[in-house]
PyMOL Python script that loads the backbone (N, CA, C, O; Angstrom):
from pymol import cmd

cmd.read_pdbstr("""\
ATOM      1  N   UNK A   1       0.835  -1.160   0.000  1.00  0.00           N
ATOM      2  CA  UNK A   1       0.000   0.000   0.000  1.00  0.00           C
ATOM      3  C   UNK A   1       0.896   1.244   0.000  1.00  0.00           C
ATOM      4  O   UNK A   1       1.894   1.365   0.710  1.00  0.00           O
ATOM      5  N   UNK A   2       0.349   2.331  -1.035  1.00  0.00           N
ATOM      6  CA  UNK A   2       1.077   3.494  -0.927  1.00  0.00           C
ATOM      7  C   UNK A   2       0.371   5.126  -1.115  1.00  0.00           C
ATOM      8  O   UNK A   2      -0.483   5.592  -1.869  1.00  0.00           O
ATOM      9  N   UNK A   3       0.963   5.513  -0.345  1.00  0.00           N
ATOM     10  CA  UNK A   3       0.179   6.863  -0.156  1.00  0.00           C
ATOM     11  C   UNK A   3      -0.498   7.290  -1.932  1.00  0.00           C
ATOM     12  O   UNK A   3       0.180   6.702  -2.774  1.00  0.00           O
ATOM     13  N   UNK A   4      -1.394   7.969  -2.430  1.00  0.00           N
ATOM     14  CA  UNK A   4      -1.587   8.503  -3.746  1.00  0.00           C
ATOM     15  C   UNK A   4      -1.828  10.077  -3.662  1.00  0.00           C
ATOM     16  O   UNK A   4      -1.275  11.046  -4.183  1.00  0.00           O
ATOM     17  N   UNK A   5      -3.053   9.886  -2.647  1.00  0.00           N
ATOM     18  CA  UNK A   5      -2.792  11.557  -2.668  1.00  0.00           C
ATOM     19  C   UNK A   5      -3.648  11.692  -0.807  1.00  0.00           C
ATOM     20  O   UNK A   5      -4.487  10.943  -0.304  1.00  0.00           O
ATOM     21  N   UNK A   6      -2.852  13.182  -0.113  1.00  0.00           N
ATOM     22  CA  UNK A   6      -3.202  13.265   0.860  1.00  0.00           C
ATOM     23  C   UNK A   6      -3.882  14.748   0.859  1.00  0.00           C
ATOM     24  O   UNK A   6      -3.512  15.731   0.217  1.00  0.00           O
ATOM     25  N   UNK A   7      -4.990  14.632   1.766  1.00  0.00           N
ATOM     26  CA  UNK A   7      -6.139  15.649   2.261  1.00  0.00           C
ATOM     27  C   UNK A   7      -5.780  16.176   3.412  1.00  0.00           C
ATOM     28  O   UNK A   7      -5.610  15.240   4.194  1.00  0.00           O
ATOM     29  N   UNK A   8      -5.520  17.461   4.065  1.00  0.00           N
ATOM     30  CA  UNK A   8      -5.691  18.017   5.201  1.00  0.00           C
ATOM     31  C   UNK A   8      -7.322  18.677   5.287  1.00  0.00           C
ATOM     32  O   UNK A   8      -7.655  19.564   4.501  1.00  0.00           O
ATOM     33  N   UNK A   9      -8.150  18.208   6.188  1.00  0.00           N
ATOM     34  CA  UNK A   9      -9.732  18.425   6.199  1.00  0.00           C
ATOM     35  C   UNK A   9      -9.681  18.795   7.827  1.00  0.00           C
ATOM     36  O   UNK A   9      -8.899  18.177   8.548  1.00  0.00           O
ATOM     37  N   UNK A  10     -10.445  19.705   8.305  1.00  0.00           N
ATOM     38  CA  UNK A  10     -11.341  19.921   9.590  1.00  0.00           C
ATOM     39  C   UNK A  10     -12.312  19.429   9.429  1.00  0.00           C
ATOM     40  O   UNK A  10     -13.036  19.351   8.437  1.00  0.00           O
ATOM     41  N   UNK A  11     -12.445  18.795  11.112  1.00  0.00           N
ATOM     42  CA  UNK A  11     -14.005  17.594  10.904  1.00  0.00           C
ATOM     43  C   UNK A  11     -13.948  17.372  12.329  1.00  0.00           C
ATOM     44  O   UNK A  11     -13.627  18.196  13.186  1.00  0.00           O
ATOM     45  N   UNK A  12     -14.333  16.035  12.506  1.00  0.00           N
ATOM     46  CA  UNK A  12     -14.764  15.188  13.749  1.00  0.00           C
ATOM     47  C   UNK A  12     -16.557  15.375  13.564  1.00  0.00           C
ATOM     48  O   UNK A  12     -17.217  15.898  12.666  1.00  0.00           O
ATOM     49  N   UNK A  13     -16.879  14.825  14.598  1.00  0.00           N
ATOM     50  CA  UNK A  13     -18.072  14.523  14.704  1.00  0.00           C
ATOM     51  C   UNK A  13     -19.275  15.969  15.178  1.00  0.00           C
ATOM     52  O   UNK A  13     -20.341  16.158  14.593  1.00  0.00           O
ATOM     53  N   UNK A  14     -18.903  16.586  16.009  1.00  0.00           N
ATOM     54  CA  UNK A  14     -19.024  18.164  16.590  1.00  0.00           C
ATOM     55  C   UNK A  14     -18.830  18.809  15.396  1.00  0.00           C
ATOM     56  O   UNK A  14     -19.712  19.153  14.608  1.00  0.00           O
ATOM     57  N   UNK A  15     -17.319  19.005  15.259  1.00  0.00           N
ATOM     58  CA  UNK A  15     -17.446  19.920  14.157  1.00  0.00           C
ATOM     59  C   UNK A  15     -18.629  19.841  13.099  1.00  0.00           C
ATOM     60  O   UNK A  15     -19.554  20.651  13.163  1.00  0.00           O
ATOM     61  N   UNK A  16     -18.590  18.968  12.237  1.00  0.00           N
ATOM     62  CA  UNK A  16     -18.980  18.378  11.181  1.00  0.00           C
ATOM     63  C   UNK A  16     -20.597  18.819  11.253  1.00  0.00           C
ATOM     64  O   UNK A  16     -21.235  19.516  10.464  1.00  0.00           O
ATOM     65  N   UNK A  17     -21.017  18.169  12.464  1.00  0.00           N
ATOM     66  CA  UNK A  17     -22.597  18.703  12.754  1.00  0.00           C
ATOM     67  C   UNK A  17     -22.934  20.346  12.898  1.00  0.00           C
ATOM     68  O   UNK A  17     -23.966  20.742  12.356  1.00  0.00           O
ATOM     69  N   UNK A  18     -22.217  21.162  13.505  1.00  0.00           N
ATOM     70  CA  UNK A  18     -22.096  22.534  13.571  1.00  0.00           C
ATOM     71  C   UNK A  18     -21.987  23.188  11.785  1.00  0.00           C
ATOM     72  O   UNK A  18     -22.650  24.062  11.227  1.00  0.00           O
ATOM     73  N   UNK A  19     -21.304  22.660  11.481  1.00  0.00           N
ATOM     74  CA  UNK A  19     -21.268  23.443  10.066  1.00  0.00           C
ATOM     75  C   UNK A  19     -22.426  23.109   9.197  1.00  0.00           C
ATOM     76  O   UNK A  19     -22.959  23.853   8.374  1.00  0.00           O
ATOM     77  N   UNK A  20     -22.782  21.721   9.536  1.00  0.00           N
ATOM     78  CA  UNK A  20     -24.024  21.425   8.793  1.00  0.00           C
ATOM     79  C   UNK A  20     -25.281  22.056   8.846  1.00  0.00           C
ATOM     80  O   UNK A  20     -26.035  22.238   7.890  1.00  0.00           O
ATOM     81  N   UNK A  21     -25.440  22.337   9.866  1.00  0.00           N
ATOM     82  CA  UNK A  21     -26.323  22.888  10.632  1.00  0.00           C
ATOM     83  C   UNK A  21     -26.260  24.571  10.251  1.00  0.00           C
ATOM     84  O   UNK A  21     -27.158  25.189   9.680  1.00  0.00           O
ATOM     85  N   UNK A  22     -25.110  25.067  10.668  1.00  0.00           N
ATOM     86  CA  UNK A  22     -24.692  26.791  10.306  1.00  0.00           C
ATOM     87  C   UNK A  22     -25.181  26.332   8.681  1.00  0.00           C
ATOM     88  O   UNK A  22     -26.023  27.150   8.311  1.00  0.00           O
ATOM     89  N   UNK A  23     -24.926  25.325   7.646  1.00  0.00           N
ATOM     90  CA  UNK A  23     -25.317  25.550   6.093  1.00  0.00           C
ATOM     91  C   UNK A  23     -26.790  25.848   5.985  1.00  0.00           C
ATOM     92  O   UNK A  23     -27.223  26.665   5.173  1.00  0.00           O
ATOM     93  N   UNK A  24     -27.777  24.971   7.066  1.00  0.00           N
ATOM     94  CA  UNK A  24     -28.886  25.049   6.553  1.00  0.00           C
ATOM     95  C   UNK A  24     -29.488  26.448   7.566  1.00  0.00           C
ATOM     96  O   UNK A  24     -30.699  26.505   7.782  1.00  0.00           O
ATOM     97  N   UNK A  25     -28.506  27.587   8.173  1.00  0.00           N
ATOM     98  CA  UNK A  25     -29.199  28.441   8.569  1.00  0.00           C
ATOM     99  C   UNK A  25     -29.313  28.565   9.790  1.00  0.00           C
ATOM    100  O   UNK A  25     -29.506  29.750  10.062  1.00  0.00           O
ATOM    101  N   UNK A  26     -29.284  27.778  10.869  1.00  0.00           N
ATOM    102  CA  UNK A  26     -28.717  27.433  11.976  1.00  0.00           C
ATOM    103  C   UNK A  26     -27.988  28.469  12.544  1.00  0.00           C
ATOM    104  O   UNK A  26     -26.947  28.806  11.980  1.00  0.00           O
ATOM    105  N   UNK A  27     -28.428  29.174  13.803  1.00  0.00           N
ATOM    106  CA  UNK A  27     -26.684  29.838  14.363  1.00  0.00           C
ATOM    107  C   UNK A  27     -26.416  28.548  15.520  1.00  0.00           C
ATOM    108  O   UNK A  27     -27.095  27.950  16.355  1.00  0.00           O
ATOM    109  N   UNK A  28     -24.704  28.515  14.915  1.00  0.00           N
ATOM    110  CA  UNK A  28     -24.117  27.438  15.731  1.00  0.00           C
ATOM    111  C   UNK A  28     -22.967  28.118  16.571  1.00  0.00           C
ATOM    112  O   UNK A  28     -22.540  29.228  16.255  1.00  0.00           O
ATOM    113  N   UNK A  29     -22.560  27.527  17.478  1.00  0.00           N
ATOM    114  CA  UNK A  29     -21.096  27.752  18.193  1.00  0.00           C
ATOM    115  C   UNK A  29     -20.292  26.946  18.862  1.00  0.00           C
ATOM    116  O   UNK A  29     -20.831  26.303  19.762  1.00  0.00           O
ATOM    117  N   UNK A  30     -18.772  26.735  18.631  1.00  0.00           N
ATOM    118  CA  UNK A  30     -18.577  25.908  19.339  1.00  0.00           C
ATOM    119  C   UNK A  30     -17.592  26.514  20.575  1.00  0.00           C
ATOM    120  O   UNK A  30     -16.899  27.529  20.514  1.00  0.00           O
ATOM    121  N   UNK A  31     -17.752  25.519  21.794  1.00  0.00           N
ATOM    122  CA  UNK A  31     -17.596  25.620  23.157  1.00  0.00           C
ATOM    123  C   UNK A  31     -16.554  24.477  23.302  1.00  0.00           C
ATOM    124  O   UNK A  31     -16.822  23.280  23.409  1.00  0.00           O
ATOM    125  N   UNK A  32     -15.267  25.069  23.286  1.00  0.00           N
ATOM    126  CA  UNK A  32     -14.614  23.807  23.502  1.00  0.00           C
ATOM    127  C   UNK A  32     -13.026  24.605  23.310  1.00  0.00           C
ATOM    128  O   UNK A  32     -12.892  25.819  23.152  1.00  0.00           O
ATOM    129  N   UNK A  33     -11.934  23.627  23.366  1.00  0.00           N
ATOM    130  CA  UNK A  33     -10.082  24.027  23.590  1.00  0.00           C
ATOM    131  C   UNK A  33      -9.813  23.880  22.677  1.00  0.00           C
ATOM    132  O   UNK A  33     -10.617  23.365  21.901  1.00  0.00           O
ATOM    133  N   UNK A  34      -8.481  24.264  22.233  1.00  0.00           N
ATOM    134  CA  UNK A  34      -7.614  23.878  20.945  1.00  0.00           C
ATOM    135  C   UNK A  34      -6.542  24.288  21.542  1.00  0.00           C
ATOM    136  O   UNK A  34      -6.528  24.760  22.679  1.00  0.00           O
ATOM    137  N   UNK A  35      -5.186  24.077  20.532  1.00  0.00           N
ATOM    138  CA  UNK A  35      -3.754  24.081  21.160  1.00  0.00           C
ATOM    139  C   UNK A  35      -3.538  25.027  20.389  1.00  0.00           C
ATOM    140  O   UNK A  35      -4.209  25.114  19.361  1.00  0.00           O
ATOM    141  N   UNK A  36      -2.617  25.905  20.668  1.00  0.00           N
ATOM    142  CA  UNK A  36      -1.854  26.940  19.567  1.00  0.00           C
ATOM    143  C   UNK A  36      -1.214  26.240  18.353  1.00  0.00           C
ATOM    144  O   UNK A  36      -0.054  26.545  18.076  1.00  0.00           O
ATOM    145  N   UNK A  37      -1.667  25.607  17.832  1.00  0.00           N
ATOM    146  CA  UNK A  37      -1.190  24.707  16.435  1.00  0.00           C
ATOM    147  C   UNK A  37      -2.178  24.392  15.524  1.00  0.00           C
ATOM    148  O   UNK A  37      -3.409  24.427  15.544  1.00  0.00           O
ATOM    149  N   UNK A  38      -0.939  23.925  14.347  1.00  0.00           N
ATOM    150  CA  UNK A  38      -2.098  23.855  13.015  1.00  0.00           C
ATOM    151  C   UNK A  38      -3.125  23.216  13.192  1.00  0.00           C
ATOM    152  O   UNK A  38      -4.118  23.715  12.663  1.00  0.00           O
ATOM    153  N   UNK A  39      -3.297  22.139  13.831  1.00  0.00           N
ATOM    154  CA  UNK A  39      -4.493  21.574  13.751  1.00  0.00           C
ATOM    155  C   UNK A  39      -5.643  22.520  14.391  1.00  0.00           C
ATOM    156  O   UNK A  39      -6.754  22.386  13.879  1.00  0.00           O
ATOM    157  N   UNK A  40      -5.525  23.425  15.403  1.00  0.00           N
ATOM    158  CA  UNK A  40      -6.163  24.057  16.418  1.00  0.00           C
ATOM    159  C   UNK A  40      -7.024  25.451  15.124  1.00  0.00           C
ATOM    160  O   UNK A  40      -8.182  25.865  15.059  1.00  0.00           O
ATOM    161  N   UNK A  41      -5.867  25.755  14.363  1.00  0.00           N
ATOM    162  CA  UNK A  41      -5.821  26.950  13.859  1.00  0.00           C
ATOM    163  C   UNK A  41      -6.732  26.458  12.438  1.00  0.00           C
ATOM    164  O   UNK A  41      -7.750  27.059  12.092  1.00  0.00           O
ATOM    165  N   UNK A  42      -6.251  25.430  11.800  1.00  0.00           N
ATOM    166  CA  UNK A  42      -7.645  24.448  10.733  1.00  0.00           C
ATOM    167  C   UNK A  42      -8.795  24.876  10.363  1.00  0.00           C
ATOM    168  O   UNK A  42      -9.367  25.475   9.452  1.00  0.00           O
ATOM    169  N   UNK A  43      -9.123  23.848  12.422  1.00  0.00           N
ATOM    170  CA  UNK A  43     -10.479  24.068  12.603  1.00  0.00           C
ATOM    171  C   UNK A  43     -11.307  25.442  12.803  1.00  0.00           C
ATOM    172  O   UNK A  43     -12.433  25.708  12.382  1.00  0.00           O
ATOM    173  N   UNK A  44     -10.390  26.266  13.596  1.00  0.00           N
ATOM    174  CA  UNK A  44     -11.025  27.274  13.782  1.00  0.00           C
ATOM    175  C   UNK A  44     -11.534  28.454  12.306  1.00  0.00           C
ATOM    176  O   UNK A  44     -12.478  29.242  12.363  1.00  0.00           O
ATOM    177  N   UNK A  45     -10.636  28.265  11.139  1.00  0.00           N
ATOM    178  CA  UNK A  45     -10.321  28.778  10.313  1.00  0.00           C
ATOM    179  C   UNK A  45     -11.879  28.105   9.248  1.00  0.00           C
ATOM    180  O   UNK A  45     -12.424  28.874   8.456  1.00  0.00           O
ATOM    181  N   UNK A  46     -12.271  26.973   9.385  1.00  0.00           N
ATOM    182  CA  UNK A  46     -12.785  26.163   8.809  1.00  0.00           C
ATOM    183  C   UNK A  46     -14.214  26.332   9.682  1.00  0.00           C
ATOM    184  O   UNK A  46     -15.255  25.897   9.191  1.00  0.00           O
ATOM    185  N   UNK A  47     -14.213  26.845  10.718  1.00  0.00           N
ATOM    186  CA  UNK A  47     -15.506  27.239  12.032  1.00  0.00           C
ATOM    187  C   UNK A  47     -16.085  28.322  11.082  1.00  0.00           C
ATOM    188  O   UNK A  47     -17.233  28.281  10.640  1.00  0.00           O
ATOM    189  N   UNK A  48     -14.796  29.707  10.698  1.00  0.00           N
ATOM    190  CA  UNK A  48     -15.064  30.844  10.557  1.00  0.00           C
ATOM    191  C   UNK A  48     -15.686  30.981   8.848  1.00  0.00           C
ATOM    192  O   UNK A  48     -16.389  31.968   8.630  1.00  0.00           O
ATOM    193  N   UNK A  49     -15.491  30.246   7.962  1.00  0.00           N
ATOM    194  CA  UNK A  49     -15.561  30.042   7.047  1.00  0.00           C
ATOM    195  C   UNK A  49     -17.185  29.644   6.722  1.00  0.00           C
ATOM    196  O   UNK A  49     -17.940  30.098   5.862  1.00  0.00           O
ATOM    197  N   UNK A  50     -17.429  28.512   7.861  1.00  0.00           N
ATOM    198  CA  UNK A  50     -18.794  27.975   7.788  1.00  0.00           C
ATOM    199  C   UNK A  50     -19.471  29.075   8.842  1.00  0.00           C
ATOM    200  O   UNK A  50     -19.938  28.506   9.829  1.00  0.00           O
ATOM    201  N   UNK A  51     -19.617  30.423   8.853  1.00  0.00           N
ATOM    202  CA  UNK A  51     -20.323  31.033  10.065  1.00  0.00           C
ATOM    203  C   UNK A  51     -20.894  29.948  11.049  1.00  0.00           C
ATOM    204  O   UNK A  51     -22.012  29.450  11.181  1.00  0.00           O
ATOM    205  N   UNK A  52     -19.722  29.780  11.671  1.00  0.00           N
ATOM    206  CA  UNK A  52     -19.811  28.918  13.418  1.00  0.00           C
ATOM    207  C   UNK A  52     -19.580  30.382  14.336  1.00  0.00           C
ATOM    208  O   UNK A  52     -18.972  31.325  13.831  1.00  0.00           O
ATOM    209  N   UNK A  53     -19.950  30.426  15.263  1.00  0.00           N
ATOM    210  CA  UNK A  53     -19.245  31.633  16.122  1.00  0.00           C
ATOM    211  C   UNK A  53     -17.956  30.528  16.783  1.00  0.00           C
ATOM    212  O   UNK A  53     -18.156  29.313  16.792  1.00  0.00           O
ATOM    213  N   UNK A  54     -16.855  31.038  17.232  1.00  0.00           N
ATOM    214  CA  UNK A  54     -15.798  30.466  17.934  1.00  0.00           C
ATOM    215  C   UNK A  54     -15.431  31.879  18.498  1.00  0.00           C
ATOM    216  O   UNK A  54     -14.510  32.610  18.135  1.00  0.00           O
ATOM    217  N   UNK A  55     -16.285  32.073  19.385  1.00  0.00           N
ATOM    218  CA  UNK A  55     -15.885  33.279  20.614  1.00  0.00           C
ATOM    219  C   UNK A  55     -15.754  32.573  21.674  1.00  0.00           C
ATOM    220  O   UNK A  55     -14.896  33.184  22.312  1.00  0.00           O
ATOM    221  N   UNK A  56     -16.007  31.830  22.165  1.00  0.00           N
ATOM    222  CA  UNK A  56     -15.780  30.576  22.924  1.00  0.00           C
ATOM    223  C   UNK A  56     -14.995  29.288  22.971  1.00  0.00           C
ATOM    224  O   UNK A  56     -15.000  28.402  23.826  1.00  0.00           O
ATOM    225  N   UNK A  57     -14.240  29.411  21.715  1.00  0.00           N
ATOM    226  CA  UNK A  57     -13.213  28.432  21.403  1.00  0.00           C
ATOM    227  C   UNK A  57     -11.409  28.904  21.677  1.00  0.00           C
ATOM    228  O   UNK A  57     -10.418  29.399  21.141  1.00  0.00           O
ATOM    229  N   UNK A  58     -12.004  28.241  23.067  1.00  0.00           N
ATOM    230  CA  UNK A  58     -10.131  29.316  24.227  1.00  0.00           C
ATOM    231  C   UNK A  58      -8.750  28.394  23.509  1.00  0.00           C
ATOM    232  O   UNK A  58      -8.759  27.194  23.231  1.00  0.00           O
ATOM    233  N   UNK A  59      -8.008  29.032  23.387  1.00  0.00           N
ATOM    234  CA  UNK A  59      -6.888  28.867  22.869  1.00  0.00           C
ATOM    235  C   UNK A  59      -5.546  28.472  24.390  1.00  0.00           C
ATOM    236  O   UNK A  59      -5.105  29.373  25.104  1.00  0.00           O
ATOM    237  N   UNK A  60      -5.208  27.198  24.525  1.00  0.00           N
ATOM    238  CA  UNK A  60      -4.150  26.748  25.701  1.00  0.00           C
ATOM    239  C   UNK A  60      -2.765  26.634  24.954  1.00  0.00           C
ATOM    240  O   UNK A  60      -2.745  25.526  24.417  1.00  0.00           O
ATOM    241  N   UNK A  61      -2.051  27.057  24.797  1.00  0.00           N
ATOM    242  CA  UNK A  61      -0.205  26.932  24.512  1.00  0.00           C
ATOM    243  C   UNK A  61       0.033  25.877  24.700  1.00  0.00           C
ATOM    244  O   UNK A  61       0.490  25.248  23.746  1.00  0.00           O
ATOM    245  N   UNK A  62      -0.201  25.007  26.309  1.00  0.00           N
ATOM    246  CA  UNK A  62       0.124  23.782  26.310  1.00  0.00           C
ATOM    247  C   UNK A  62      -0.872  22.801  26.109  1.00  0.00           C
ATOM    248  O   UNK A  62      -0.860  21.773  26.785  1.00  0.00           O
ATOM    249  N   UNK A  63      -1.887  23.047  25.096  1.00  0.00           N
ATOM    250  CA  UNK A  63      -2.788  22.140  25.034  1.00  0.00           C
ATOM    251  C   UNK A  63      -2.336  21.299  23.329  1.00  0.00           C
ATOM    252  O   UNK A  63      -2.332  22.047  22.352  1.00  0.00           O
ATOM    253  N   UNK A  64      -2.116  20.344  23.192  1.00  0.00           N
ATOM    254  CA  UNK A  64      -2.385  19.297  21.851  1.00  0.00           C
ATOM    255  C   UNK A  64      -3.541  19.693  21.161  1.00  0.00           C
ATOM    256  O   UNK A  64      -4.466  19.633  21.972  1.00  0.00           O
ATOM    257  N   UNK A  65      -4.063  20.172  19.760  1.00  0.00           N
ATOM    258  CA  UNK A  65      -5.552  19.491  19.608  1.00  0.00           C
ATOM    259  C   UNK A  65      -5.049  18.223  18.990  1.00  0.00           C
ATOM    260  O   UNK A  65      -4.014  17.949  18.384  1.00  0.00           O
ATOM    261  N   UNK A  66      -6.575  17.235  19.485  1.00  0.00           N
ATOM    262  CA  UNK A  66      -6.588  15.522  18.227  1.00  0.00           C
ATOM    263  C   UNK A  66      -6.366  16.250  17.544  1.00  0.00           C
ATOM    264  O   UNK A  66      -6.340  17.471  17.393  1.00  0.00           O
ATOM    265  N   UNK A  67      -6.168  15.283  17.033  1.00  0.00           N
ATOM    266  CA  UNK A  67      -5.767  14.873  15.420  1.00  0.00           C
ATOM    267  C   UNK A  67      -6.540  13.315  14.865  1.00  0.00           C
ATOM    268  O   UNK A  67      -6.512  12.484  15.773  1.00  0.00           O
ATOM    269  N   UNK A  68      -7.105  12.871  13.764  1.00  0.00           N
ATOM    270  CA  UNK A  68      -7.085  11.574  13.246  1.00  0.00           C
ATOM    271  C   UNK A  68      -6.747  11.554  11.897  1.00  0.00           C
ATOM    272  O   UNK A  68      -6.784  12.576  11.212  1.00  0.00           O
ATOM    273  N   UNK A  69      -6.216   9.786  11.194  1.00  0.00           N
ATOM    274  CA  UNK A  69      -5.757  10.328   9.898  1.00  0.00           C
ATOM    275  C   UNK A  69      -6.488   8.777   9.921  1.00  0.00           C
ATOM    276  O   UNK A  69      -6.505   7.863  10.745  1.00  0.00           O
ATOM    277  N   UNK A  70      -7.388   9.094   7.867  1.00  0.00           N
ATOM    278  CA  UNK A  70      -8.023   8.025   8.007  1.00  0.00           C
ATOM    279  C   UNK A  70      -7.330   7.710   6.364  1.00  0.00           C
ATOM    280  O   UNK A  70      -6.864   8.514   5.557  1.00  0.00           O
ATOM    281  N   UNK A  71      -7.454   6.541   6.297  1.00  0.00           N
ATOM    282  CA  UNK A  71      -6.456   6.156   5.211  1.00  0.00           C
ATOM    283  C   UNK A  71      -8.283   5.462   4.464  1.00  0.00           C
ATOM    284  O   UNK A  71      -9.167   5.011   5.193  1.00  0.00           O
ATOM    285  N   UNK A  72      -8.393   5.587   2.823  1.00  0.00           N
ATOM    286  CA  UNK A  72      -9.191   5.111   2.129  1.00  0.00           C
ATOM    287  C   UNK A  72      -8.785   4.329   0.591  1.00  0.00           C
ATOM    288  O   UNK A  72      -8.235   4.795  -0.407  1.00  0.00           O
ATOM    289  N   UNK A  73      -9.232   3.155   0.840  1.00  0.00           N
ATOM    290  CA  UNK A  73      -8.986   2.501  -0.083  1.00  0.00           C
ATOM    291  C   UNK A  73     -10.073   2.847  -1.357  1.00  0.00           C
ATOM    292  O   UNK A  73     -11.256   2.509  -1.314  1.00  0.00           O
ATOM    293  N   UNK A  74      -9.474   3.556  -2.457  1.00  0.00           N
ATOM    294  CA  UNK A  74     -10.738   4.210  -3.477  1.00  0.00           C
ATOM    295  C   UNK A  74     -10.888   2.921  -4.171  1.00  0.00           C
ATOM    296  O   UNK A  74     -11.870   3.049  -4.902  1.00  0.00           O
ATOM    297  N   UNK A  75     -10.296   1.517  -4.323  1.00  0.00           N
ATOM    298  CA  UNK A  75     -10.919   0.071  -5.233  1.00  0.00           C
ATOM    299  C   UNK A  75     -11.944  -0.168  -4.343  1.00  0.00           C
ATOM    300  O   UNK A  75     -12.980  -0.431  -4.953  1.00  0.00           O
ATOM    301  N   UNK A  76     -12.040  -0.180  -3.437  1.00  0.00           N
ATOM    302  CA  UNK A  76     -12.831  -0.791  -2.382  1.00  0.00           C
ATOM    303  C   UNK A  76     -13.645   0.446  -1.647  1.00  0.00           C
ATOM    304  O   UNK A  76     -14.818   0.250  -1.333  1.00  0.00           O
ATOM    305  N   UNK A  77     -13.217   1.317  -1.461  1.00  0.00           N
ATOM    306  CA  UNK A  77     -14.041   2.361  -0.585  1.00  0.00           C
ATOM    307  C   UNK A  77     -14.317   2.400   0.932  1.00  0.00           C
ATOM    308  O   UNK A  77     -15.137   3.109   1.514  1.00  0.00           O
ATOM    309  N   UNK A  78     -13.389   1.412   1.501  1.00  0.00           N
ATOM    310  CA  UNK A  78     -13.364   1.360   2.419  1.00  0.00           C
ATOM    311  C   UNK A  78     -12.703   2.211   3.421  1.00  0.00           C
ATOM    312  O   UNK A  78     -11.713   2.681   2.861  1.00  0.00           O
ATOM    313  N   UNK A  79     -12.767   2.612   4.561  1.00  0.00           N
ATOM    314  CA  UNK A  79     -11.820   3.510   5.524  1.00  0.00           C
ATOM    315  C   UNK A  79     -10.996   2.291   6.506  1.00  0.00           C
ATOM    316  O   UNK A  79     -11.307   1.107   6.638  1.00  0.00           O
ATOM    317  N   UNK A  80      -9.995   2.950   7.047  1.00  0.00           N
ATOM    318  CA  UNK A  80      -9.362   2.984   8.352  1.00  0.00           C
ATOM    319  C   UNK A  80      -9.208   4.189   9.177  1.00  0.00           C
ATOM    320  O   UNK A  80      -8.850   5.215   8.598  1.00  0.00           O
ATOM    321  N   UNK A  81      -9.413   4.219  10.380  1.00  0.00           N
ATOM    322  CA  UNK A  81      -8.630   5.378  11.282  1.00  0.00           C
ATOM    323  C   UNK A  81      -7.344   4.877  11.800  1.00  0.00           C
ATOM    324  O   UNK A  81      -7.107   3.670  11.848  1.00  0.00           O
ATOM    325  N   UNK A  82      -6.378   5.917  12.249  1.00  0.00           N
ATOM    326  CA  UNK A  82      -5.387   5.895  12.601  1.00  0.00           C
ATOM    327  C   UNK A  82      -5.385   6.885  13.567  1.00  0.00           C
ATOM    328  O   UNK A  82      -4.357   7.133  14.195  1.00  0.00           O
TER     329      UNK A  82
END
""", "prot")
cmd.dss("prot")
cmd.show_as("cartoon", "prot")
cmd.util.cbc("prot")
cmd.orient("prot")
């Protein structure tokens, strides 16, 4: 198996529902941490894009955000997480 092509996407399960929701008109917001890093900076970027409010999305220096990386087989269509 070998890499073909790779996606950087904001998501998870929260997210994902918030933006859906902000599409059909919805005011959404999310309430929750992120780390001073790309992944942190993504989502938030990807919040602001989908009118989410993130006035409430506190920013920690020493905080990690997850991360997941899901690998897809396009013969098959199948996923993995990692």
């Amino acid at each position: 198996m070998f890499l073909q092509n790779y996606i950087r996407q904001a998501g998870g399960v929260s997210a994902n529902a918030l933006v859906t929701l902000s599409r059909f008109g919805l005011s959404c917001a999310f309430l929750g941490l992120r780390g001073q890093d790309e992944a942190g900076t993504l989502l938030e970027m990807d919040f602001s894009q989908n009118n989410v409010c993130t006035r409430c999305y506190l920013t920690d220096p020493s905080y990690i955000t997850p991360e997941s990386f899901l690998i897809v087989d396009p013969d098959r269509g199948e996923r993995s997480a990692l």
